[in-house]
N, C-alpha and C positions, 0 to 999 in steps of 0.2 A: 504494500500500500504506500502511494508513493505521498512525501509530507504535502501540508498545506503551504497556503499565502500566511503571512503571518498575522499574529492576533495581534489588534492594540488593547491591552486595558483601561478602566478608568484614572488610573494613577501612572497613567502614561510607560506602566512597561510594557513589550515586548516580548514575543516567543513566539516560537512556529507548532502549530500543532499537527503529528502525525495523522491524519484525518482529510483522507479521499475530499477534493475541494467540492466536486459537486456535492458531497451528503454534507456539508460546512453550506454551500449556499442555499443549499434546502431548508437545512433546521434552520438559517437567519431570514428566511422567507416565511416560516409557518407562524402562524396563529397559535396566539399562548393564551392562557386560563389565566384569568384574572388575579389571581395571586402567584402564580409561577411563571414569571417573565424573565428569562437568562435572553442574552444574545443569542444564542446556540439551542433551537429545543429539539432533540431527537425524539422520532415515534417510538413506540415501543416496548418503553420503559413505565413501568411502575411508577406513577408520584403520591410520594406520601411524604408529610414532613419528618418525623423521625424516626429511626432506623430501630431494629431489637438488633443487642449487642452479638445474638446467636447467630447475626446475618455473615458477620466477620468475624471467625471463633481465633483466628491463628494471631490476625493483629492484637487481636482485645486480649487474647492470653498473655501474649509475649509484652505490651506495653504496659498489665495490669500489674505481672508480677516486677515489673525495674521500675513501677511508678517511683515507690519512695526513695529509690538511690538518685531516682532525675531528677526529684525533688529537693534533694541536698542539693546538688550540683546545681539548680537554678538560686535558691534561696543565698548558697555561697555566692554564685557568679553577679547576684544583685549588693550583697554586702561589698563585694572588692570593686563594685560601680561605684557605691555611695561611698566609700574611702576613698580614690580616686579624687572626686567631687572633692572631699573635704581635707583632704591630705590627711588623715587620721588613719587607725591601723582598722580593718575590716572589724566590727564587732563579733564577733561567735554565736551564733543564738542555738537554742535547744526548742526550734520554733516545733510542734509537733502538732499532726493536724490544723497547722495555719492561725493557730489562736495566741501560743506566747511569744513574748514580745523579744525582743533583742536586751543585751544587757546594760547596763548604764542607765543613767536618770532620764525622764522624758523628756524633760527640755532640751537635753544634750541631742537625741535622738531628731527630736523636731527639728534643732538648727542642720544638724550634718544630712538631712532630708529635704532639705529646703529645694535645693535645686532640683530632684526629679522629681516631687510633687509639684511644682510650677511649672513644668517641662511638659510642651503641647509639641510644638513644632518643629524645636533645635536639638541637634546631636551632635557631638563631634565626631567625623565622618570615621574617627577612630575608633567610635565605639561600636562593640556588634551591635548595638540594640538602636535601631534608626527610627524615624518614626512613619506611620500609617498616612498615605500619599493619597487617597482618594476623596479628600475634603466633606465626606461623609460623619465626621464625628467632632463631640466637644468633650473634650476634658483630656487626661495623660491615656495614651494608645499606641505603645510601642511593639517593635517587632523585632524579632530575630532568625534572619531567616537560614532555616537548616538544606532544604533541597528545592531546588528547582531547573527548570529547562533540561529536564530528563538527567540530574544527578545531584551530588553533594556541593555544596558551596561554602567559600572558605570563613565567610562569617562563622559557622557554626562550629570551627577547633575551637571556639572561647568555651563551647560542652563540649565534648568530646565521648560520656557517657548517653548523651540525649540525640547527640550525629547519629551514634554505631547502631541506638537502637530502631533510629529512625531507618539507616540502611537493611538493616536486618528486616523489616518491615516491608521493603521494596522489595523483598525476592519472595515474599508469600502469594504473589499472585494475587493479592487483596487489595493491595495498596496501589494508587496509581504512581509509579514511577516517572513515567510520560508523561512532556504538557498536556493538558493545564496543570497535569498533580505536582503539587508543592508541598512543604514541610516549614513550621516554623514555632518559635515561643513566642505566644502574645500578652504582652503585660499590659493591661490597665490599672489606674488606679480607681477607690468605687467615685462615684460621683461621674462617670465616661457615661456619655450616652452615643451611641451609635445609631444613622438615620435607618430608617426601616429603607431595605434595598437588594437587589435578588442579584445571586453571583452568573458568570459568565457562561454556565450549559450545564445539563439535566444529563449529563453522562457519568459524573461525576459526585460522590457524595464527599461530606468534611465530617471528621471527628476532633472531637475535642476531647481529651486527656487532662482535669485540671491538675496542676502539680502547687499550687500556691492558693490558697484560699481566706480572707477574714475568718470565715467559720469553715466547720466541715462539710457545711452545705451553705449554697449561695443562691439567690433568683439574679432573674436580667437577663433570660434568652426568650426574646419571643419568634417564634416560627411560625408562618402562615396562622398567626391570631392565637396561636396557644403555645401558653408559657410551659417550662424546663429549667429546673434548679441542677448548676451543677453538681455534683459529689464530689469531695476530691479523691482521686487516685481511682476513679471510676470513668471508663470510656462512657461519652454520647456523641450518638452518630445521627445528623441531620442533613436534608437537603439543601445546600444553600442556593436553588435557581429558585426556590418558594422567595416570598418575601420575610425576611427576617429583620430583627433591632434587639438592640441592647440597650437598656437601660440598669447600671447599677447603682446598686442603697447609695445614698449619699456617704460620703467620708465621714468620718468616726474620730480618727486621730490625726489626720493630715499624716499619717507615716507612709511612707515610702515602700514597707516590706509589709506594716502591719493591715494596711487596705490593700496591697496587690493582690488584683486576679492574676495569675499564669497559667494559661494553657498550651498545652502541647497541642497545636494544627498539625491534623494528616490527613490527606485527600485521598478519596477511595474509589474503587471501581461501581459504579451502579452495578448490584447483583444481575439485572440483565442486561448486559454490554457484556455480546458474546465474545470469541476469541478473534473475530476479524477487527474488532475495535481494539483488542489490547495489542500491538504491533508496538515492538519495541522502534521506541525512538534513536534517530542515528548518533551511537557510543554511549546508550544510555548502558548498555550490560558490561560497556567498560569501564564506566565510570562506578557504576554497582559492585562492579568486583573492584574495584581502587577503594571505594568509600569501607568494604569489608576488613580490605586487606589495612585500610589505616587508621581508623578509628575504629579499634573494637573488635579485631577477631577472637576474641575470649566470649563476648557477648556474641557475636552471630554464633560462633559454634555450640554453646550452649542451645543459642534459641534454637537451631537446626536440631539439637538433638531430641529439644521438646517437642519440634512437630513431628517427628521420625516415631516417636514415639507412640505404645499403641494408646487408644481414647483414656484410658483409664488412671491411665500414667500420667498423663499430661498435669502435674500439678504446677509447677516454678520454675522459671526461666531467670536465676540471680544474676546480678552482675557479680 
């Protein structure tokens, strides 16, 4: 299948998608359902706004059980931000389930937070965590992005536990490897509202992984008119070509760690998008075996041995 003309998105990037041009000008030609308007709508497929996690058992096993080691690694990789910020040594925290706080006195905290709690627009281009380009949202909406344009990108060695498992995830056949599928950490702070707005085509589903929570359970996802509280360390899998927004609780502490949302973005194959639609993208199986081979062969070999595994066995996939 030979690639497409390229996609532009709303935040003006770029990518080519592996997808026969004439069924690319078909689906931006069809007629869409009043709450499920992508660029791209292909026939065919199933719409429902979210997904049972049974749909994707390999991804959802493998990212349930390294949620909470991705989890340190994010909550670390936000403390050695806000040291940065403030020239101070990264605080330590024993944050568990997203409820305790960092150490040292609040005030202390507030002032060395100052800067990414007011932080909408600007990044320095040095830091992985850039911020969200499609003029869609008010409040702090950062990104970090782990894969795209069919492989790994080098923002995401600032994880290197949340890369490997992300590449491990691209060889189960669940996950979309190939544009549009992407991979990233998205940190909000609460008080971000995001405008209700349907993502680029209905062949593609998105899971969120929360790894960072105010509480162990949070609202602020609405899908096609019905709300979803995230869990943390628990997959949810939604449609995003439906119309979807976020609105989170207002800010609580103005902290920086102590109101972070984090999720883990991964973009999924629609269960029916059969084998002619998953056509590897060109050096995307090279770049999948590079991302194995560099970040993480301890973790893919394990996960490989979890899915080799027979049903019964399948309990934990550690890092």
């Amino acid at each position: 299948m030979a690639p497409s003309s390229v996609i532009r998105y709303a935040d003006g990037d770029e990518e080519e998608w592996p997808i026969q041009a004439d069924l690319l000008r078909a689906a931006s030609a069809r007629p869409r359902p009043s709450l499920q308007r992508p660029s791209y709508f292909f026939e065919g497929l199933r719409a429902q706004a979210f997904w049972p996690r049974e749909s994707f058992p390999k991804v959802v096993a493998l990212l349930e059980a390294c949620a909470s080691e991705l989890s340190e690694e994010v909550q670390s990789l936000l403390e050695d931000a806000l040291s940065s910020e403030s020239g101070e040594e990264p605080p330590r925290t024993k944050r568990r389930r997203g409820i305790e706080g960092a150490e040292g006195r609040p005030d202390d905290r507030l002032e060395r937070n100052k800067n990414i709690c007011s932080r909408t627009e600007v990044t320095p281009r040095s830091s992985p965590w850039q911020p969200q380009g499609e003029g869609l949202h008010e409040g702090v909406w950062l990104k970090l992005e782990l894969w795209a344009r069919g492989g790994p990108l080098a923002s995401g060695k600032a994880a290197p536990k949340t890369r490997a498992a992300v590449a491990a995830c691209m060889s189960t056949g669940e996950a979309m490897a190939v544009p549009p599928g992407r991979a990233a950490l998205s940190y909000m702070m609460c008080g971000a509202h995001v405008k209700p707005h349907c993502g680029p085509t209905n062949h593609r589903l998105r899971l969120h992984l929360p790894l960072l929570l105010p509480s162990p359970q949070m609202t602020g996802l609405t899908v096609a008119g019905e709300a979803r509280a995230w869990d943390l360390h628990r997959c949810l899998i939604f449609d995003d070509s439906f119309e979807h927004e976020v609105q989170l609780p207002p800010l609580s502490r103005e902290d920086a760690l102590s109101d972070a949302r984090v999720v883990l973005l991964l973009d999924l194959w629609h269960p029916d998008a059969g084998g002619h639609w998953q056509t590897k993208h060109p050096d995307s199986a090279t770049k999948e075996e590079a991302a194995k081979a560099s970040c993480g062969s301890k973790l893919h070999k394990l996960c490989q041995k979890e899915r080799n595994a027979p049903e019964s066995m399948r309990t934990r996939c550690e890092v």
